[in-house]
mmCIF file of the C-alpha atoms, coordinates in Angstrom:
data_MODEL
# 
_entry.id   MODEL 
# 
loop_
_atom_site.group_PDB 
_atom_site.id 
_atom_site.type_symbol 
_atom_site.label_atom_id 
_atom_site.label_alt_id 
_atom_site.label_comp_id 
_atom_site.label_asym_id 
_atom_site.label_entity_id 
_atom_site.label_seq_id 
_atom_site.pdbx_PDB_ins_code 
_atom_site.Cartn_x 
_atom_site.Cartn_y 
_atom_site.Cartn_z 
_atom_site.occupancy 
_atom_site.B_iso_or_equiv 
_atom_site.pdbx_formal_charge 
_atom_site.auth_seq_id 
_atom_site.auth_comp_id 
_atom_site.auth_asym_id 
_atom_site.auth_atom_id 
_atom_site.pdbx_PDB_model_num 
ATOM 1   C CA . UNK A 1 1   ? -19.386 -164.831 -5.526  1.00 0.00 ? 1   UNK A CA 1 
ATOM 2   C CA . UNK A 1 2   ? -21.637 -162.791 -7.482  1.00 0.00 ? 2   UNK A CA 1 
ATOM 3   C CA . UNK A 1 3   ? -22.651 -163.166 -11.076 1.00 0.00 ? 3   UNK A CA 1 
ATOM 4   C CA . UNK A 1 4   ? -24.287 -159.968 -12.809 1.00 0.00 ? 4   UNK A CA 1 
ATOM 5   C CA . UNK A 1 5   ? -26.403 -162.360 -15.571 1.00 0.00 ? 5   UNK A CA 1 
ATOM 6   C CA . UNK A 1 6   ? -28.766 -164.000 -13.356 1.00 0.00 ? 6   UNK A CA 1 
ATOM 7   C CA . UNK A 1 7   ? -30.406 -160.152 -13.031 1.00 0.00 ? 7   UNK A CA 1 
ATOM 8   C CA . UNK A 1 8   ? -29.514 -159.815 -16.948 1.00 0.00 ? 8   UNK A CA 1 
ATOM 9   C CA . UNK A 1 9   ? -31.916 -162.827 -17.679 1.00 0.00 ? 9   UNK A CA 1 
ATOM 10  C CA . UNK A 1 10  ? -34.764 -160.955 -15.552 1.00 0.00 ? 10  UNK A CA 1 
ATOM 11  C CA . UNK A 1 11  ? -33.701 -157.918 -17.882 1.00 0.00 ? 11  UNK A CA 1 
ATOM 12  C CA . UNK A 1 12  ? -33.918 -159.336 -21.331 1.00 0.00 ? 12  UNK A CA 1 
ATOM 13  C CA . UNK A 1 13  ? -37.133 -161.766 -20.958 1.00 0.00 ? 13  UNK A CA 1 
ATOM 14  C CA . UNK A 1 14  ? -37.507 -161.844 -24.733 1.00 0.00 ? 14  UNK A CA 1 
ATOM 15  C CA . UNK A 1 15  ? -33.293 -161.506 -25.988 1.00 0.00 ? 15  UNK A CA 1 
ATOM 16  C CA . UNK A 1 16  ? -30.657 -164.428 -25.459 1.00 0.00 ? 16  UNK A CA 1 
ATOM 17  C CA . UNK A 1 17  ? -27.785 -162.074 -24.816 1.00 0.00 ? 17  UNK A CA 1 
ATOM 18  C CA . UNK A 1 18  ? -25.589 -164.784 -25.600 1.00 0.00 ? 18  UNK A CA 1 
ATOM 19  C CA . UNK A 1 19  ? -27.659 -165.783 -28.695 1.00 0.00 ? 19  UNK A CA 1 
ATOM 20  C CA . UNK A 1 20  ? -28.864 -169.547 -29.708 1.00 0.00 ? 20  UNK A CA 1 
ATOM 21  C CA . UNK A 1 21  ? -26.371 -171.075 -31.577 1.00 0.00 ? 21  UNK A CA 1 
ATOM 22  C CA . UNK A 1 22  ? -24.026 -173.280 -29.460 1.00 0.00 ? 22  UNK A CA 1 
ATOM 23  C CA . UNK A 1 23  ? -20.858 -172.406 -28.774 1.00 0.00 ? 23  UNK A CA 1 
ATOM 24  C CA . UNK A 1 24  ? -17.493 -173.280 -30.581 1.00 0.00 ? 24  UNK A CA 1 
ATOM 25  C CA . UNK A 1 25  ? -16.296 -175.581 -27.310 1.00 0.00 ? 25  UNK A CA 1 
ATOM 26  C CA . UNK A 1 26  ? -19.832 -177.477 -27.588 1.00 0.00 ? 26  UNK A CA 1 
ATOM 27  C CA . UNK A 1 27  ? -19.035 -178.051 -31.451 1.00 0.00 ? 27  UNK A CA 1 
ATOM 28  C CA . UNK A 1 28  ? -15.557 -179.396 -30.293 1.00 0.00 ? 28  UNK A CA 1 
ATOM 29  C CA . UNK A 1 29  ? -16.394 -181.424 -27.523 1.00 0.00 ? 29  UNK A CA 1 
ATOM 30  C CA . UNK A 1 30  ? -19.504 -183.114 -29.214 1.00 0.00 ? 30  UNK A CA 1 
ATOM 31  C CA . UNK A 1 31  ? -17.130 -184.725 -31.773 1.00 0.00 ? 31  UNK A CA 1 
ATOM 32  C CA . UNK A 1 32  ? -15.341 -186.753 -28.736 1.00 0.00 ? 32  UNK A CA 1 
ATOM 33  C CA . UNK A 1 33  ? -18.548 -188.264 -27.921 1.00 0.00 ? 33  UNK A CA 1 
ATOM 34  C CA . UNK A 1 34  ? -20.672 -191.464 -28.695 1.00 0.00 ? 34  UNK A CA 1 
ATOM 35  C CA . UNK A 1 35  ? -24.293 -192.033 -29.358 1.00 0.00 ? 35  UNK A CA 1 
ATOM 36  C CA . UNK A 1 36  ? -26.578 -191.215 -27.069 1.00 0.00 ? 36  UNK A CA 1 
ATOM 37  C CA . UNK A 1 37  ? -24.145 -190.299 -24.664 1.00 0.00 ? 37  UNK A CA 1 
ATOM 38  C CA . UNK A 1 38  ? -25.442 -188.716 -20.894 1.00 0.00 ? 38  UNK A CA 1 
ATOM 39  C CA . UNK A 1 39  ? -24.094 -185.245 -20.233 1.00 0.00 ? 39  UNK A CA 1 
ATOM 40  C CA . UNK A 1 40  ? -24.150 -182.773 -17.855 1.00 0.00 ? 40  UNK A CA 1 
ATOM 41  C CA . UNK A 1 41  ? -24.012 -179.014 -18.392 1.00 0.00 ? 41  UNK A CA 1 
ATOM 42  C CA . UNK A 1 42  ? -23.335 -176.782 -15.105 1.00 0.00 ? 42  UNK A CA 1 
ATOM 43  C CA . UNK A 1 43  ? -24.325 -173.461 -15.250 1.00 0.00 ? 43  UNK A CA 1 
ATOM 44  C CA . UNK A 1 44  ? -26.221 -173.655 -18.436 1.00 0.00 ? 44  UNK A CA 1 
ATOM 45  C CA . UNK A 1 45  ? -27.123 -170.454 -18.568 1.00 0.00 ? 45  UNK A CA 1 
ATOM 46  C CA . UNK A 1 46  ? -29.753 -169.596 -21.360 1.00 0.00 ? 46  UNK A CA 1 
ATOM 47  C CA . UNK A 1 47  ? -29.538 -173.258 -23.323 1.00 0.00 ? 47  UNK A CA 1 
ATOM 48  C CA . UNK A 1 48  ? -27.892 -172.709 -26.333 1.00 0.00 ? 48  UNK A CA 1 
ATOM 49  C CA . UNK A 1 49  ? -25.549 -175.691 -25.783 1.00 0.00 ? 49  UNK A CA 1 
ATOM 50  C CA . UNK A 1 50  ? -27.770 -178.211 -23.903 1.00 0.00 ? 50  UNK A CA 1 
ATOM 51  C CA . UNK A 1 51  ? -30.411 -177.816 -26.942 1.00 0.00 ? 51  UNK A CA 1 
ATOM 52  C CA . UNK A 1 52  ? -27.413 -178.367 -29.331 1.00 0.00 ? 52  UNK A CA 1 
ATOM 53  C CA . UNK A 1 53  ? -26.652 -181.185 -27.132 1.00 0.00 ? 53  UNK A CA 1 
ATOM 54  C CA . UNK A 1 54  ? -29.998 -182.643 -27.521 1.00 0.00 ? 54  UNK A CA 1 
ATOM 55  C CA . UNK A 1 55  ? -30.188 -182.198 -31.462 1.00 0.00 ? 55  UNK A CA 1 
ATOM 56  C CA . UNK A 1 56  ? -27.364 -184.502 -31.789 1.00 0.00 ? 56  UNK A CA 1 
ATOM 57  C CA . UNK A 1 57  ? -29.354 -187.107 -30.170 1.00 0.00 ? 57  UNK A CA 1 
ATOM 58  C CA . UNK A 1 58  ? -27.962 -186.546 -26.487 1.00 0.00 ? 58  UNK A CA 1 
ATOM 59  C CA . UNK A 1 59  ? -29.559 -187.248 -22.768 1.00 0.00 ? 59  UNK A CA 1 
ATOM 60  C CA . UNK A 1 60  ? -29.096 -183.656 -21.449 1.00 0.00 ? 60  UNK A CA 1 
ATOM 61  C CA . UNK A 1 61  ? -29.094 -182.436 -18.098 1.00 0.00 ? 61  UNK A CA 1 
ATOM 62  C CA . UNK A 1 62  ? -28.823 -178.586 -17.797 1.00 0.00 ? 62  UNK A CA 1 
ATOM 63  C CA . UNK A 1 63  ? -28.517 -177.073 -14.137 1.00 0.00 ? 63  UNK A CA 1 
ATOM 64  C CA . UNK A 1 64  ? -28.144 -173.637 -13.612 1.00 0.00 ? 64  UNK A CA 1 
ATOM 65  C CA . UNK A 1 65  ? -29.081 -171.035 -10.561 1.00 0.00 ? 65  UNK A CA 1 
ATOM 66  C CA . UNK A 1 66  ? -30.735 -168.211 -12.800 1.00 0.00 ? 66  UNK A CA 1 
ATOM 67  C CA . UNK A 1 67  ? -34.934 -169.110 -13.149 1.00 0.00 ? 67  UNK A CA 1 
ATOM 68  C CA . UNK A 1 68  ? -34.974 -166.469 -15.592 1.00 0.00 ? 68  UNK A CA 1 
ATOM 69  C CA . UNK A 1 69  ? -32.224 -168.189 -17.297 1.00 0.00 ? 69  UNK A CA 1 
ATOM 70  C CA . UNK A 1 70  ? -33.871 -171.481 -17.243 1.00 0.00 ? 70  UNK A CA 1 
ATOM 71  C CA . UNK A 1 71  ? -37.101 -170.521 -18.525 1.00 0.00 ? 71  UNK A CA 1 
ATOM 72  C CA . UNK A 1 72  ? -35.543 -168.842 -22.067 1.00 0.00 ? 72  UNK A CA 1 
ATOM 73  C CA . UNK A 1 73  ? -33.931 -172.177 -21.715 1.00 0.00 ? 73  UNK A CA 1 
ATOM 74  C CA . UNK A 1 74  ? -37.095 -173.759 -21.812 1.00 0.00 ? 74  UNK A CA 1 
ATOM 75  C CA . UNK A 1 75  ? -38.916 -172.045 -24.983 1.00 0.00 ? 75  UNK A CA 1 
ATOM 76  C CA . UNK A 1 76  ? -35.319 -172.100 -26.623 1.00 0.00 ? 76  UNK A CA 1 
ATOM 77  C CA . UNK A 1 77  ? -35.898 -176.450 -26.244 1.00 0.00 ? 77  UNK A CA 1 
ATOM 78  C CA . UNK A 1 78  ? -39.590 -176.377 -27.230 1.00 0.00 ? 78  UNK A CA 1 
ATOM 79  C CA . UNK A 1 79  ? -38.862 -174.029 -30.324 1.00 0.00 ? 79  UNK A CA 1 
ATOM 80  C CA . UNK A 1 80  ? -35.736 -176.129 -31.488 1.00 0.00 ? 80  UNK A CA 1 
ATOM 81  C CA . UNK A 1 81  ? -38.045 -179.770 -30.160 1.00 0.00 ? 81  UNK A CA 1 
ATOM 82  C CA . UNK A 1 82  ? -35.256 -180.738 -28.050 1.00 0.00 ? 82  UNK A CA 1 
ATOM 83  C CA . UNK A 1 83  ? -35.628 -182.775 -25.120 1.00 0.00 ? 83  UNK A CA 1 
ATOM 84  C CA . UNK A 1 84  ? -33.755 -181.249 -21.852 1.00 0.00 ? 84  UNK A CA 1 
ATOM 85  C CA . UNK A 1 85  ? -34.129 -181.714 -18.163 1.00 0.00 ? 85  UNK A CA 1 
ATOM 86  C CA . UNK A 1 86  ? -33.868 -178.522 -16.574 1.00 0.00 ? 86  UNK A CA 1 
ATOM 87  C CA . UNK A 1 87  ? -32.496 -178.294 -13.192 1.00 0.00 ? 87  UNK A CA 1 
ATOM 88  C CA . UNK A 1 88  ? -32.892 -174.849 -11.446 1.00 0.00 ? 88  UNK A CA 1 
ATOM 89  C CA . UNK A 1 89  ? -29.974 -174.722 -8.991  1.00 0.00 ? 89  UNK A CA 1 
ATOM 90  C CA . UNK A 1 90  ? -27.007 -173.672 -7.568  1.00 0.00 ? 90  UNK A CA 1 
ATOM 91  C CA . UNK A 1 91  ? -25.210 -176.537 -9.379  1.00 0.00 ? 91  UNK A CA 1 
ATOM 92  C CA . UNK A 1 92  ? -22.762 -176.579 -6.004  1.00 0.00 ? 92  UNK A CA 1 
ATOM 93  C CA . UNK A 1 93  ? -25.429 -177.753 -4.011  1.00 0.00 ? 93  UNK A CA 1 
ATOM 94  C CA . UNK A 1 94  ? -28.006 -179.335 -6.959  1.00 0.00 ? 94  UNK A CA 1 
ATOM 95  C CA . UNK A 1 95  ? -28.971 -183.174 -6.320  1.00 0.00 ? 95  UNK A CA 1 
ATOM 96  C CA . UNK A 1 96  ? -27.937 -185.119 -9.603  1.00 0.00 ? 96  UNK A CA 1 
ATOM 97  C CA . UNK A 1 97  ? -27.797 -188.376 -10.456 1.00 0.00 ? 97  UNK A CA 1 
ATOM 98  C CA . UNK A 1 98  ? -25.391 -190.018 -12.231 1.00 0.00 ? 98  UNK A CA 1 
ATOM 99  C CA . UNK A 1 99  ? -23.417 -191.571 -14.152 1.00 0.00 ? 99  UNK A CA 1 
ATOM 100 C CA . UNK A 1 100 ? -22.655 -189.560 -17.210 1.00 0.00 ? 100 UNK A CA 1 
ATOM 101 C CA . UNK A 1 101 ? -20.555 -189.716 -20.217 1.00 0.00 ? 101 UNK A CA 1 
ATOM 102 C CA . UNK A 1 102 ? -19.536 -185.597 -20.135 1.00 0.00 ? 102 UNK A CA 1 
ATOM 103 C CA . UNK A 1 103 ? -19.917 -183.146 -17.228 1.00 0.00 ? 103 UNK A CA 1 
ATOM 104 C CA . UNK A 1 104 ? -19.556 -179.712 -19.107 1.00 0.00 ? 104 UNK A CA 1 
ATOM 105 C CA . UNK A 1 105 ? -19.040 -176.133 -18.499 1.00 0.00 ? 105 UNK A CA 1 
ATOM 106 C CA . UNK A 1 106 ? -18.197 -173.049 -20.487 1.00 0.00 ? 106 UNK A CA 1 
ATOM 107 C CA . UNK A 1 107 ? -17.716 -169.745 -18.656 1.00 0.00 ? 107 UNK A CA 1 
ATOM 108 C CA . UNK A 1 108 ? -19.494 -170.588 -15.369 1.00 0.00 ? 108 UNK A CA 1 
ATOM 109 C CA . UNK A 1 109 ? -17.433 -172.408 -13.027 1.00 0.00 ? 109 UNK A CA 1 
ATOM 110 C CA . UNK A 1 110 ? -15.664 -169.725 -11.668 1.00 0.00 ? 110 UNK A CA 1 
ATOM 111 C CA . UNK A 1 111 ? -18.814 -168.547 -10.559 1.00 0.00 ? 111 UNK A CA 1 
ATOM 112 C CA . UNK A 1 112 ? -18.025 -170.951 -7.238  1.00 0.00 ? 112 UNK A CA 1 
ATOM 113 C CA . UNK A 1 113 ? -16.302 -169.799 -4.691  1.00 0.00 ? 113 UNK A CA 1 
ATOM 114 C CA . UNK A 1 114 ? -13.271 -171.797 -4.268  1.00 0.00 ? 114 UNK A CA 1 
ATOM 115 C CA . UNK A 1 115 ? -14.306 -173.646 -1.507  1.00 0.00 ? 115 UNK A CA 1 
ATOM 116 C CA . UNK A 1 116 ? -17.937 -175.108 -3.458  1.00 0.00 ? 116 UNK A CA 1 
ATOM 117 C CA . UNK A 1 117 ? -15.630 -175.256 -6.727  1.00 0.00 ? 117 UNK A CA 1 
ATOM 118 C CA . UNK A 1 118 ? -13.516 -177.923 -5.415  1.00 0.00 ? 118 UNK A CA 1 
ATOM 119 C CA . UNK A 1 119 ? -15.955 -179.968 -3.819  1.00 0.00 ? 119 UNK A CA 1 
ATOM 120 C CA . UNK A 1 120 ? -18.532 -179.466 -7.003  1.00 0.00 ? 120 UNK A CA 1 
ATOM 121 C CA . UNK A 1 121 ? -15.592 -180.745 -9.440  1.00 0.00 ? 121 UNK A CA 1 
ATOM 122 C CA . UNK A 1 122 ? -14.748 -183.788 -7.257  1.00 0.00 ? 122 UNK A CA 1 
ATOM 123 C CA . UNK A 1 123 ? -18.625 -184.450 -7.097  1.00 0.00 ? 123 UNK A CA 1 
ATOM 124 C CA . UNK A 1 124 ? -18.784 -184.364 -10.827 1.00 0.00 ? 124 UNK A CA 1 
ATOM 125 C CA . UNK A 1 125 ? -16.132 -186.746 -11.316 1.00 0.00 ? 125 UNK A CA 1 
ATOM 126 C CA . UNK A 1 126 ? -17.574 -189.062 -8.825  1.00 0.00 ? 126 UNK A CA 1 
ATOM 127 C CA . UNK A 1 127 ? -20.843 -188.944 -11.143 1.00 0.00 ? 127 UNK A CA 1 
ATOM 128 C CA . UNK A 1 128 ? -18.762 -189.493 -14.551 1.00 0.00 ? 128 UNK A CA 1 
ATOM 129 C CA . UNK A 1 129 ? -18.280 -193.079 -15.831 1.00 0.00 ? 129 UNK A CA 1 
ATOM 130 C CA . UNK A 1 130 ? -15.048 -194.409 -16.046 1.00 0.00 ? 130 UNK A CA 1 
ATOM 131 C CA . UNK A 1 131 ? -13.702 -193.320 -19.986 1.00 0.00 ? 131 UNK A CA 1 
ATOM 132 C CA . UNK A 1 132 ? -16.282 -190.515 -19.189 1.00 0.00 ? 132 UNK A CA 1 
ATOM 133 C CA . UNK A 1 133 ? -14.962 -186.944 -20.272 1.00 0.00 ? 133 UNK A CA 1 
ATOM 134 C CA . UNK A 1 134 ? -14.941 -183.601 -18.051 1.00 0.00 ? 134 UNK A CA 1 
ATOM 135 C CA . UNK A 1 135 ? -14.951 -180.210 -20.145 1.00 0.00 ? 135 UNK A CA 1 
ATOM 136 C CA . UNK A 1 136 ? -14.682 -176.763 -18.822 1.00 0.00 ? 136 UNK A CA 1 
ATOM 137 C CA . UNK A 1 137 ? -13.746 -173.112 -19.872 1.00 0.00 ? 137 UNK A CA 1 
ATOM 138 C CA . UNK A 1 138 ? -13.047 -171.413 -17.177 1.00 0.00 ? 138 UNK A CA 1 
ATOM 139 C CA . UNK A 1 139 ? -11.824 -166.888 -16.240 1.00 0.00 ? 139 UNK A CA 1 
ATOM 140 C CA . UNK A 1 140 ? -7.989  -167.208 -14.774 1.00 0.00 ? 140 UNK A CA 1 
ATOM 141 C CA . UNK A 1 141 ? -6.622  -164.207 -13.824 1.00 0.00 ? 141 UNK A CA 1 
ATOM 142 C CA . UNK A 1 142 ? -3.642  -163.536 -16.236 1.00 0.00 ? 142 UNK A CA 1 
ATOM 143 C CA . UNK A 1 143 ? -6.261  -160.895 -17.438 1.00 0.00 ? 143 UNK A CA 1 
ATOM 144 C CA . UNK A 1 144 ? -9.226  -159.589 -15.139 1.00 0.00 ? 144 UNK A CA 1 
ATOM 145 C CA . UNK A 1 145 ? -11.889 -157.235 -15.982 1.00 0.00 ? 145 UNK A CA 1 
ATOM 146 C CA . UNK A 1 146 ? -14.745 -156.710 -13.665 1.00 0.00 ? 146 UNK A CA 1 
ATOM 147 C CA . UNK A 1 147 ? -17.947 -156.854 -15.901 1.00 0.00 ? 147 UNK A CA 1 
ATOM 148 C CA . UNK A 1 148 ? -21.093 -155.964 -14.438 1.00 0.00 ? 148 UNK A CA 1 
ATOM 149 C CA . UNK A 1 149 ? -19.982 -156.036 -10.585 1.00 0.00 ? 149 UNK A CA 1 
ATOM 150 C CA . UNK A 1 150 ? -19.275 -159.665 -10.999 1.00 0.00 ? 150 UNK A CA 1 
ATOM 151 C CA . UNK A 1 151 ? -16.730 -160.823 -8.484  1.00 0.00 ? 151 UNK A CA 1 
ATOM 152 C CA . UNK A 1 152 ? -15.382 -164.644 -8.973  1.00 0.00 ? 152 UNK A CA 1 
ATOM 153 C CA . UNK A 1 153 ? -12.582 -166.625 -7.513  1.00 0.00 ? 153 UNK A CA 1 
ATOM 154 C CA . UNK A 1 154 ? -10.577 -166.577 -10.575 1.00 0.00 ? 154 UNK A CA 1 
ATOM 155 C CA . UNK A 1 155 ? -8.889  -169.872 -11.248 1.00 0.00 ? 155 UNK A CA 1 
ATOM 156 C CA . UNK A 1 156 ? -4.982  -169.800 -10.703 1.00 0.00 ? 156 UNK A CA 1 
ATOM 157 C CA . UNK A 1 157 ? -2.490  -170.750 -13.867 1.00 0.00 ? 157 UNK A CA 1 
ATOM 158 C CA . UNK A 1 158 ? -2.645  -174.444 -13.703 1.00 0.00 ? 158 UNK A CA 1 
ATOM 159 C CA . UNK A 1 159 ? -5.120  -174.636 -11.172 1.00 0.00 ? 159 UNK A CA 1 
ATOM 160 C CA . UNK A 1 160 ? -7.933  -176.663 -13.096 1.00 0.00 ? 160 UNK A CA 1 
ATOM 161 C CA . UNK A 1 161 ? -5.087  -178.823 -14.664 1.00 0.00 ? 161 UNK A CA 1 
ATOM 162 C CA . UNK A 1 162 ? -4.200  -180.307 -11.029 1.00 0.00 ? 162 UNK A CA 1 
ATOM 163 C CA . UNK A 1 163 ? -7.813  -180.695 -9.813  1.00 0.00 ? 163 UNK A CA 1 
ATOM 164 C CA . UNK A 1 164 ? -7.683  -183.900 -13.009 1.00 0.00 ? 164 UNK A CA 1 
ATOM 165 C CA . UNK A 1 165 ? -4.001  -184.412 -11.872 1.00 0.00 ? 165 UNK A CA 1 
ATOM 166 C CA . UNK A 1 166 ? -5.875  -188.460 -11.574 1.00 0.00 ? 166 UNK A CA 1 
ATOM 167 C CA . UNK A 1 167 ? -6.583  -188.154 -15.172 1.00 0.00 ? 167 UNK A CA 1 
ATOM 168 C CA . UNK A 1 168 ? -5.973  -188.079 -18.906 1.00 0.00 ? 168 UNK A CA 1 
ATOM 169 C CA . UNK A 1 169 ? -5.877  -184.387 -19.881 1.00 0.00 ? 169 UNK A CA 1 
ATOM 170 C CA . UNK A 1 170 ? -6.632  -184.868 -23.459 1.00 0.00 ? 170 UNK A CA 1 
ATOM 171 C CA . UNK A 1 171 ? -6.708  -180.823 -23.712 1.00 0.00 ? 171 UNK A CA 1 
ATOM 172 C CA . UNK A 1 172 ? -5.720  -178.111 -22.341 1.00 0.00 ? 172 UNK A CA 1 
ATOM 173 C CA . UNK A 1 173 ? -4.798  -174.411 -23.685 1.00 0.00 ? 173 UNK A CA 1 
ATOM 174 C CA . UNK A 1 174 ? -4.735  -171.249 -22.302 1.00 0.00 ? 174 UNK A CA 1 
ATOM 175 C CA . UNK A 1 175 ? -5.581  -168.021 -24.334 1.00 0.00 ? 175 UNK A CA 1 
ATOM 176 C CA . UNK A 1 176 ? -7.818  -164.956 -24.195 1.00 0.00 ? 176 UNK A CA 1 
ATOM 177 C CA . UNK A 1 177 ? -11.445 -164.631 -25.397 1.00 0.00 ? 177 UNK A CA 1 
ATOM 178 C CA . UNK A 1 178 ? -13.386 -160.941 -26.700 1.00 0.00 ? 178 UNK A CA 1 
ATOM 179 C CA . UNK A 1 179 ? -15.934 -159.608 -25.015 1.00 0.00 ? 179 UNK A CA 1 
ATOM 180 C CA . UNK A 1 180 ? -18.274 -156.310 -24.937 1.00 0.00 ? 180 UNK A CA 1 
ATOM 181 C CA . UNK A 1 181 ? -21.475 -157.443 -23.067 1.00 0.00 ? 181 UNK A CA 1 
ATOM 182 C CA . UNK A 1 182 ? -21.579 -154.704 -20.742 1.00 0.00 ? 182 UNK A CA 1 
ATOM 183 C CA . UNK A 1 183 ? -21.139 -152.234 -24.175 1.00 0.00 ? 183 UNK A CA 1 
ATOM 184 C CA . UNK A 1 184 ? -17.293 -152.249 -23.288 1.00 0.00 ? 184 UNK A CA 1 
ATOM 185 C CA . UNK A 1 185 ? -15.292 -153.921 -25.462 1.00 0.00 ? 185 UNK A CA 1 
ATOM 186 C CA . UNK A 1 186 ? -12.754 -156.598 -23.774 1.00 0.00 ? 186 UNK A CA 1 
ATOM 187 C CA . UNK A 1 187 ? -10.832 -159.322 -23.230 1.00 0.00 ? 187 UNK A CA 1 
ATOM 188 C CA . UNK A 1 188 ? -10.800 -162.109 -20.320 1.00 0.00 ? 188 UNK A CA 1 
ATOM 189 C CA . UNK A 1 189 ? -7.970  -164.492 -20.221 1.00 0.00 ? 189 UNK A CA 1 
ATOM 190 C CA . UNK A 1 190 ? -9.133  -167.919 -19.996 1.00 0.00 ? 190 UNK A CA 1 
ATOM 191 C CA . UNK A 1 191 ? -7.965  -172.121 -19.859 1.00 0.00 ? 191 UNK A CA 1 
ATOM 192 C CA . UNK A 1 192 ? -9.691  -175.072 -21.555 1.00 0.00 ? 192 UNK A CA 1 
ATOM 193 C CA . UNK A 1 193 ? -9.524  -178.007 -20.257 1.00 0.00 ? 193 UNK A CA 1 
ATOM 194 C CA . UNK A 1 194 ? -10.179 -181.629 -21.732 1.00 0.00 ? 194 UNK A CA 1 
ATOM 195 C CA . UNK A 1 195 ? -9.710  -184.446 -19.796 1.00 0.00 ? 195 UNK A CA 1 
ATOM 196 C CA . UNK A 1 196 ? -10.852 -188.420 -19.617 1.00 0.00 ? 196 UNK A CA 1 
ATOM 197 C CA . UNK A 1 197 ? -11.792 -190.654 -16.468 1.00 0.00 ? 197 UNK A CA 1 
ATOM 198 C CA . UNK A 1 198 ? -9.302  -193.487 -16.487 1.00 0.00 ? 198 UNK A CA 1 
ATOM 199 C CA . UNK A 1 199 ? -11.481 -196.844 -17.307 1.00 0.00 ? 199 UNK A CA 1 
ATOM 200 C CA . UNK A 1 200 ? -11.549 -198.844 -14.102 1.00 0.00 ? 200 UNK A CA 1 
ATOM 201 C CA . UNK A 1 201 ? -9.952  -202.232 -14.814 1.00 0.00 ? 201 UNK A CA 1 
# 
């Protein structure tokens, strides 16, 4: 798989192409949570949402492949004074350690080839506590447009829902999301998915 925004990040040193306000999904998901909950962000990209995270009084772990990425990531933290570890990796292969109370992704996932995908979801649950949440917003390919060069194993309709077939899908809707960050405006189709690790009795 190829992602076109890990040489964007090289490009734009001094821009956060995807700004620094966190997005909707982190606004949303933060409510489920409790104090001082762990979480997990995979491909966190420039920050924006792991610094949110960490405003609301959060123990954030942000892992993403890009360095370039991860150092905007960095000054984004020390400008806002939020506490992050920062994790450059392919966050397929990174070494984490668990537990957490959220593992959480929005528009990165699909990154993964299949293959790494599977195995990087079932290694996330394995590091959630039990109640713990999982979060993701994820490309499917009801509508594909090729931004960039990227190329992605776009997930299949109902595809994330089975990988958490063992647990409580609190949400899950599919819909489409505008884009124009290659100057073209867009669409990509996309699911969100909510779901809760059944408490071990």
């Amino acid at each position: 798989m190829r992602s076109p925004w890990l040489q964007k990040y090289l490009q734009t040193p001094d821009e956060y192409i995807w700004g620094t306000e966190p997005s909707g999904f982190a606004r949303e998901v933060a409510e489920l949570l409790p104090p001082g909950a762990r979480l997990l962000e995979l491909g966190c990209g420039e920050g924006r949402d792991c610094v949110f995270f960490s405003s609301l009084g959060f123990d954030v772990v942000g892992v993403d492949s890009a360095a370039a990425g991860i150092r905007k990531a960095e000054r984004l933290a020390r400008e806002r004074g939020a506490s992050v570890r920062w994790v450059t990796a392919d966050m397929a292969k990174a070494n984490l350690e668990g537990p957490f109370d959220l593992v959480y992704s929005c528009g990165a996932v699909h990154y993964a080839p299949r293959p790494e995908r599977d195995r990087l979801l079932e290694n996330a649950k394995a590091l959630t506590r039990p109640g713990g949440l999982h979060a993701h917003i994820v490309f499917t390919d009801r509508e594909i447009y090729v931004e960039l060069g990227e190329i992605m194993d776009y997930f299949l309709p109902g595809e994330l829902a089975r990988l958490y077939g063992d647990w409580r899908i609190l949400v899950r809707e599919e819909g489409e999301i505008s884009c124009a960050q290659d100057g073209t405006p867009h669409r990509h189709s996309v699911e969100k998915l909510i779901a809760r690790r059944p408490a071990e009795s």
